[in-house]
C-alpha positions in Angstrom: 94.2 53.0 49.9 94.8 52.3 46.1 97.7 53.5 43.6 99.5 53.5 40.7 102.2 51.9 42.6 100.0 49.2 44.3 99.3 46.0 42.8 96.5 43.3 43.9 98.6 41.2 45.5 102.4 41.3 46.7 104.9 41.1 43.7 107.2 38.2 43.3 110.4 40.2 42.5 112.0 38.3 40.5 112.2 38.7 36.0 111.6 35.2 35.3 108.0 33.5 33.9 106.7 33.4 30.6 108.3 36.9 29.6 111.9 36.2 29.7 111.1 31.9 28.9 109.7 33.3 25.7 112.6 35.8 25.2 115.2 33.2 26.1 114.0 31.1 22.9 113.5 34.1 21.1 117.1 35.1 21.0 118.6 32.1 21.6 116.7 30.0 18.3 118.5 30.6 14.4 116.8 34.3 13.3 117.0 33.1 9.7 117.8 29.5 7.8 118.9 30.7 4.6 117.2 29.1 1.7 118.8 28.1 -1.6 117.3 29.4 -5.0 117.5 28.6 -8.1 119.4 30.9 -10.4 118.1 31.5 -14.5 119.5 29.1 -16.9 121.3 32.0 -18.5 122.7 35.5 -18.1 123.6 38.3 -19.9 125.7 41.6 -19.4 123.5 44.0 -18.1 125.7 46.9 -18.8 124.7 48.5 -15.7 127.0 49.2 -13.3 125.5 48.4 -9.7 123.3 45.3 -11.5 126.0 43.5 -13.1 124.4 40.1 -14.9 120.9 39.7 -15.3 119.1 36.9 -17.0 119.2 36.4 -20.5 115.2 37.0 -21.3 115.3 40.0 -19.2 115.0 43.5 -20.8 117.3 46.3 -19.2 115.2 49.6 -19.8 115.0 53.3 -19.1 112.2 54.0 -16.6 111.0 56.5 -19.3 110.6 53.8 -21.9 107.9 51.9 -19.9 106.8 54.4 -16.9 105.6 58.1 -17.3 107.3 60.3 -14.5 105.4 63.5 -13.3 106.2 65.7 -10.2 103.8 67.1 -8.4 102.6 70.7 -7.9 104.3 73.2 -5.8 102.6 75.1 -3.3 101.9 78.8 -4.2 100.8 80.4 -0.5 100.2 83.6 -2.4 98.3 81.8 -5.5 96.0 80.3 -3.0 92.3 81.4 -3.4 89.8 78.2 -1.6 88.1 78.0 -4.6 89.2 74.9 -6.2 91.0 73.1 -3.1 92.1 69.3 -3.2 93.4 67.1 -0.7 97.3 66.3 -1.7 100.1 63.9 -0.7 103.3 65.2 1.1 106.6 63.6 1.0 105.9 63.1 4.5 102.5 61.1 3.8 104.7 58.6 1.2 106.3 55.5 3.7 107.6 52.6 2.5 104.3 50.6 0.8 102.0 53.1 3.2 100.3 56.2 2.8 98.7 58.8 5.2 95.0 59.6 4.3 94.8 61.1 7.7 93.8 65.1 7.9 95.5 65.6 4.4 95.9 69.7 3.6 94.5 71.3 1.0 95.6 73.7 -2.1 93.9 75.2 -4.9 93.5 72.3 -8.0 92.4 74.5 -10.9 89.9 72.5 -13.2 92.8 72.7 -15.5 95.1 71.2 -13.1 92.7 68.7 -11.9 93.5 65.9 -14.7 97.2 66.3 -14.5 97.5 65.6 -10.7 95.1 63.7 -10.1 96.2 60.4 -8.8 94.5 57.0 -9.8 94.8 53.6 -8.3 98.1 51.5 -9.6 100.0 54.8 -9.7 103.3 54.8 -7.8 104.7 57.9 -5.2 108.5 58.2 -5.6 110.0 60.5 -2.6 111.8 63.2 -4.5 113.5 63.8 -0.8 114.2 62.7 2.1 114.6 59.2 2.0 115.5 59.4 -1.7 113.1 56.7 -3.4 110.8 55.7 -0.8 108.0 54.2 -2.8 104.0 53.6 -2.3 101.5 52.3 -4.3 98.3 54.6 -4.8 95.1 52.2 -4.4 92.5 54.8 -4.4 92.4 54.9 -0.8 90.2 58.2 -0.6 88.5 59.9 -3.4 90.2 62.8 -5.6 93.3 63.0 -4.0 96.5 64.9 -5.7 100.0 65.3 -4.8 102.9 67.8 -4.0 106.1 68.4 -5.8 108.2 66.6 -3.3 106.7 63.7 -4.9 106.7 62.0 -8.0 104.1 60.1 -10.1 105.3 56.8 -11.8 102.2 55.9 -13.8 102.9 52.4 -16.3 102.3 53.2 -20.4 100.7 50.0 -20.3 99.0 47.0 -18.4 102.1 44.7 -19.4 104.3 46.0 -16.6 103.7 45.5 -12.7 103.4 48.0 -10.5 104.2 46.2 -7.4 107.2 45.2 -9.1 108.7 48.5 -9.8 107.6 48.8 -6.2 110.0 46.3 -5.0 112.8 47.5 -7.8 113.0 51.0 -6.1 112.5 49.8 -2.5 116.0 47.5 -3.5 117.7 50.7 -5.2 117.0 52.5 -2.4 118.3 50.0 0.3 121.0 50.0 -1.8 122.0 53.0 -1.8 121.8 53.5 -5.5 120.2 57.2 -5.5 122.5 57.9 -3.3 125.4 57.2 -5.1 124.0 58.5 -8.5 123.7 61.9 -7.1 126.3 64.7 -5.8 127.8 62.8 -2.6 128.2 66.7 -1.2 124.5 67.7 -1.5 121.2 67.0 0.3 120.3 63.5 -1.2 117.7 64.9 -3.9 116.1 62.7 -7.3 115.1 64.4 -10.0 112.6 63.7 -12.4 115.0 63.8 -15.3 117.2 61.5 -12.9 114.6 59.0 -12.3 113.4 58.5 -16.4 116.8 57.8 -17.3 117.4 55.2 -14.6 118.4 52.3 -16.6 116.1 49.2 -15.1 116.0 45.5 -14.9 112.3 44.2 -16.0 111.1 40.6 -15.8 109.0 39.8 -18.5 105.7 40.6 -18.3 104.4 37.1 -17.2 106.5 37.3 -15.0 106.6 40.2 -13.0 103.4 39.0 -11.3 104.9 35.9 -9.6 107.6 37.3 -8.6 105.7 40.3 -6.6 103.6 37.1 -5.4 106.3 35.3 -3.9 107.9 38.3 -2.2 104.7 40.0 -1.0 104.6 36.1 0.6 107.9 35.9 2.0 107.7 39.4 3.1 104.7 38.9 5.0 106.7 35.9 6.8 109.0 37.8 8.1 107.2 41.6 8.8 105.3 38.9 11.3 108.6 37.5 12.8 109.9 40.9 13.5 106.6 42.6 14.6 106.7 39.4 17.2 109.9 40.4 18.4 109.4 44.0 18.6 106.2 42.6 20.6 108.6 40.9 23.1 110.7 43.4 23.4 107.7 45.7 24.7 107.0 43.3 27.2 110.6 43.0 28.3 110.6 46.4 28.5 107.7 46.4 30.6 108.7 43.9 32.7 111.6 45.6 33.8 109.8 48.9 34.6 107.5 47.0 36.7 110.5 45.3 38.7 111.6 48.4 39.2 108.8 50.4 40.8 108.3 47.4 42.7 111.8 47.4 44.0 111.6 51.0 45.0 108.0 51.2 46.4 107.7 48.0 48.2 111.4 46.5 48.4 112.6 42.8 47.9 110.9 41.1 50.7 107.4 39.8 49.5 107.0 38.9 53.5 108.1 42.1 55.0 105.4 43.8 56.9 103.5 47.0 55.7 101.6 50.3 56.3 100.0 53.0 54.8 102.7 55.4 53.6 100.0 58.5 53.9 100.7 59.3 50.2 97.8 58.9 47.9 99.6 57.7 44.8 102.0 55.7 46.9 99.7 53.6 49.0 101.5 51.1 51.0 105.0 50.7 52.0 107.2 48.3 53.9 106.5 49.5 57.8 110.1 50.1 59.0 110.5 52.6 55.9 109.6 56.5 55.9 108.8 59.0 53.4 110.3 62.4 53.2 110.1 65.4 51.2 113.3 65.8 48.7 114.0 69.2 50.2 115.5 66.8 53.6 117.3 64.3 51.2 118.9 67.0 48.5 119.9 70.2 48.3 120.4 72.4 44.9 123.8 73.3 43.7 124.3 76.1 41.3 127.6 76.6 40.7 129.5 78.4 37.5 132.5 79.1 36.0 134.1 75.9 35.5 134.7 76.0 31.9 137.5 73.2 31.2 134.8 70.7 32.5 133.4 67.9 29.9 129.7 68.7 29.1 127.0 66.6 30.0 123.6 65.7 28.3 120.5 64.7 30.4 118.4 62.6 27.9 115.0 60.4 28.8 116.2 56.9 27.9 120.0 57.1 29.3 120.0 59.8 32.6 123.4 61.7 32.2 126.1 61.1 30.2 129.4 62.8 29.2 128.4 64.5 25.4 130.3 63.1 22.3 130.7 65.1 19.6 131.0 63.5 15.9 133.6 64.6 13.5 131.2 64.0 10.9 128.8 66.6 11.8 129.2 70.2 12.6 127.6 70.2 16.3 126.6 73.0 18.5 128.8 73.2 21.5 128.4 76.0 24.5 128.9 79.2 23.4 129.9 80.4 27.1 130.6 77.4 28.9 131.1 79.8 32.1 127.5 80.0 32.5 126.8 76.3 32.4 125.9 74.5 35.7 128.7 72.4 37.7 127.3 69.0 38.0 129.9 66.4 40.6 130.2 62.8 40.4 126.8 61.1 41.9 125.1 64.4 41.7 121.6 64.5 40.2 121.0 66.6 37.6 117.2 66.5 36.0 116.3 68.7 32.8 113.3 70.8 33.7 110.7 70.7 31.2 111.3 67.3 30.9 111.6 65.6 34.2 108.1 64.4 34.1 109.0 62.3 31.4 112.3 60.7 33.0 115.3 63.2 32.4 116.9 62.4 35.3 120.3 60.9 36.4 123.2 60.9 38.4 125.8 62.5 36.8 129.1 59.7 36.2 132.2 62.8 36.3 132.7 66.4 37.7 130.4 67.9 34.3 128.7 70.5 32.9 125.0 71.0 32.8 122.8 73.3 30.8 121.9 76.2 32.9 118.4 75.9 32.4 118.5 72.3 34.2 119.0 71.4 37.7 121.7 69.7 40.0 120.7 67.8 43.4 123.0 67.0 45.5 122.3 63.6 47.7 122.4 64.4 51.6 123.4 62.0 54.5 124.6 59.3 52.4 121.3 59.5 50.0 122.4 57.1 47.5 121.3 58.9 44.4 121.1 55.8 41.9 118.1 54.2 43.9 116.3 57.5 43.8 116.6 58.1 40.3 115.2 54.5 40.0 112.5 55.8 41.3 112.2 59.1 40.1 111.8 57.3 36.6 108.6 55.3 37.5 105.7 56.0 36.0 104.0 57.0 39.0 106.8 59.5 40.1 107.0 60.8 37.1 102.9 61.7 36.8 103.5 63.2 40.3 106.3 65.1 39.0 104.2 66.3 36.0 101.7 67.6 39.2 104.6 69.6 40.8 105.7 71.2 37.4 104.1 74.6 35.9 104.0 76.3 32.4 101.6 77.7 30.0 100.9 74.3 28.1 101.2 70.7 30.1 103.8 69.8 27.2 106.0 72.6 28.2 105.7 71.8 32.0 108.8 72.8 34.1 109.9 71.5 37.3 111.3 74.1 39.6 113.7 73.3 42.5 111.0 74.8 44.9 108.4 72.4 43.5 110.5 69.8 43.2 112.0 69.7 47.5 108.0 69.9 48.2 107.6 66.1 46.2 107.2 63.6 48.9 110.1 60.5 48.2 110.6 57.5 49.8 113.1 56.6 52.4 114.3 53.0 53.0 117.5 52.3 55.0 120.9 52.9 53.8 121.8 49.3 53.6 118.2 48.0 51.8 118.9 51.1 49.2 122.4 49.7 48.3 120.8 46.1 47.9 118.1 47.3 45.6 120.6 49.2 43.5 122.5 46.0 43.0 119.3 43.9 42.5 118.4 46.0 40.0 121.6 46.6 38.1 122.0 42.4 37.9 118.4 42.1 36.9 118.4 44.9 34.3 121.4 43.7 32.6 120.1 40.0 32.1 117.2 42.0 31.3 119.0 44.5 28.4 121.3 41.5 27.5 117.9 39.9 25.9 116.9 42.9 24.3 119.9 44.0 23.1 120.2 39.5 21.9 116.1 40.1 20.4 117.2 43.2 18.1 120.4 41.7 16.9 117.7 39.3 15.4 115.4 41.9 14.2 118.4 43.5 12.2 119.1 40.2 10.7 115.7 39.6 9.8 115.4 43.0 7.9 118.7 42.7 6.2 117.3 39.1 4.7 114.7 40.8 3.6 116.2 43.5 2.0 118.7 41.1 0.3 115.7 38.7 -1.1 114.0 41.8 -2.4 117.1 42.6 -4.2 117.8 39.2 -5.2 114.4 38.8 -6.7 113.7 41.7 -8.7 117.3 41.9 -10.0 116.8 38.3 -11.3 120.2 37.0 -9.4 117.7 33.8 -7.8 114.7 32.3 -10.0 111.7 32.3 -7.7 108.7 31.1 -10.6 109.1 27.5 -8.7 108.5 28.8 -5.4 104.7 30.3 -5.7 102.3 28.1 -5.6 99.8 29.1 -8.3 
């Protein structure tokens, strides 16, 4: 018998091999050298507050001056007839140096209209919202396309300005923070057309503007590579540990230990001196109210239960009758409904409170609950869970207690559960330790970045030596 939880041959349970040597080196090696620039021979007050100096041969313009800035049309639901409809941009469709061509709407582009929205390659997309500023470059990617008010058009007056170098001057304002702070600090981050023409600019000369996009697109590339390579690694961590764990639960530590046919198709084997039993022998359901000075608890995908913090930042929803919500105890599992298929599951760390519409197990006969959430989360639990659970769309699947005492679990001795729990924990913390070692890197890599954009476009380092023509 075959299964998700069988593999060829008998897994070697340990994390090391060419996973964790390559993410050893990753997080252990220098994330970034920095390099020393050149700065311009000469500098000149700028005028501008957040700029400060800028070289000498620089011009310090309005965006007006040298870009035309035109917001897009707004959508009229009861204006719309079919008969002149145009695929347009959303805000949503503008990413940093990317846009969505995929299953683009449509809205009526009168002939009239047709010439005024119209985009055409080299034209820039300025988020109006949002992420205030977040910049692409139009390169004609589908035929007749226009765009929505949300966004605006950036268009140059004339060949002798770059676009990908306004590019990189808004994706540094932006990163900056510079919208931000030029706007009402107690609104909804917004950028008006009138805003962004009289944004006051520093432009390289005209030669110049192409070498400098040159050597950034370059150096940019560099390190988008880097961090897409750790991101890659991080997967594979990722995956390594989810594979150590369903091995650990389904087949246990002993790569020797004899084995037999557990009589559950998507289990296949087990070791022969374990058993499986339904979860209605190992748990039964409490529901329990009226215990409102308890902490409230969350049951999300990636962490299991934790105790809720609420920000003083934000105004937060918090139970409107807490008399109703479900008592959870210490090392009792509670598992969100709709969502235990995809791992919302955990044991519960206090006395809490649970949402009513979730569910609290609580472990019989010295069940020790943190091995069987271990493998509750596995991939092939969780598409046996997703079997169990019923609703009118798959996506909206929920797992009810009587389902879920009928899903078949299994049962290793109390002393091999404790061991695995410990394995695990000691694996799965040299395990997170990289990851957490790996992103620390990635955040470095992207704040480099961000500073040489700035660095360059502002003119604070003189990069014309660095491209090689």
């Amino acid at each position: 018998m075959t299964s998700a939880a069988d593999d060829t041959e008998r897994p070697q349970l340990h994390a090391s091999g060419d996973v964790l040597h390559r993410a050893n080196e990753q997080a252990n090696q220098s994330n970034s050298r920095p390099r020393r620039f050149k700065r311009y021979p000469a500098y000149q007050n700028s005028s501008v507050d957040w700029l400060g100096n800028n070289p000498a041969h620089w011009e310090v313009s309005l965006v007006y001056a040298r870009y035309e800035v035109a917001l897009g049309k707004m959508l009229d639901a009861k204006r719309f007839t079919g008969e002149f409809l145009g695929r347009y941009l959303r805000n949503i469709d503008v990413q940093w140096d990317n846009i969505n061509t995929e299953d683009l709407p449509e809205m009526d582009f009168a002939p009239w209209e047709r010439e005024r929205y119209l985009l055409y390659p080299g034209d820039l997309l300025v988020c109006e919202g949002g992420e205030v500023g977040r910049t692409a470059i139009w390169r004609g990617e589908i035929n007749e396309c226009y765009y929505q008010k949300a966004i605006h058009r950036v268009r140059p007056r004339s060949n002798a300005d770059s676009p990908r170098f306004f590019y990189y001057l808004m994706y540094a304002l932006a990163k900056r923070g510079v919208f931000v702070a030029g706007g009402n600090p107690n609104t909804i981050g917004h950028l008006t057309a009138v805003q962004l023409r009289h944004y006051r600019l520093p432009f390289a000369p005209p030669k110049e503007q192409p070498v400098i996009t040159k050597f950034l697109d370059r150096e940019t590339a560099k390190t988008d590579a880097l961090v897409a390579k750790k991101e890659r690694l991080i997967e594979l961590l990722q995956e390594k540990r989810a594979a150590l764990i369903t091995r650990a639960v389904t087949k246990g530590l002993d790569p020797n230990v004899p084995m037999k046919d557990s009589g559950v198709e998507w289990l296949g084997e087990i070791p022969a001196h374990w058993e499986v039993k339904r979860n209605g022998l190992l748990f039964r359901e409490r529901d329990e109210r009226e215990f409102p000075e308890l902490p409230l608890l969350d049951v999300s995908i990636s962490t299991g239960v934790n105790i809720r913090q609420f920000s003083t930042e934000h105004i937060e929803q918090k139970a409107n009758d807490p008399t109703v919500y479900k008592r959870a105890k210490g090392d009792d599992i509670s598992f969100n409904k709709m969502r235990m298929w995809q791992g919302a599951v955990g044991v519960a760390p206090v006395d809490g409170l649970v949402s009513p519409d979730y569910t609290v197990a609580v472990p019989l006969n010295g069940v020790n609950p943190r091995y069987f959430v271990a493998l509750f989360r596995t991939s092939c639990y969780m598409t046996e869970i997703h079997r169990y659970s019923h609703g009118i769309v798959p996506d909206r699947n929920r797992l009810y207690w009587d389902a879920f005492k009928n899903i078949k679990s299994i049962y290793p001795p109390f002393s091999e559960r404790k061991v695995i729990v410990e394995y695990l924990d000691t694996e799965g913390t040299k395990i997170d330790a990289l990851i957490a070692k790996i992103r620390e890197g990635i955040e470095k890599l992207k704040e480099y970045r961000t500073a040489l954009i700035s660095a360059a476009v502002t003119g604070k380092i003189d990069v014309r030596e660095d491209v090689v023509a």
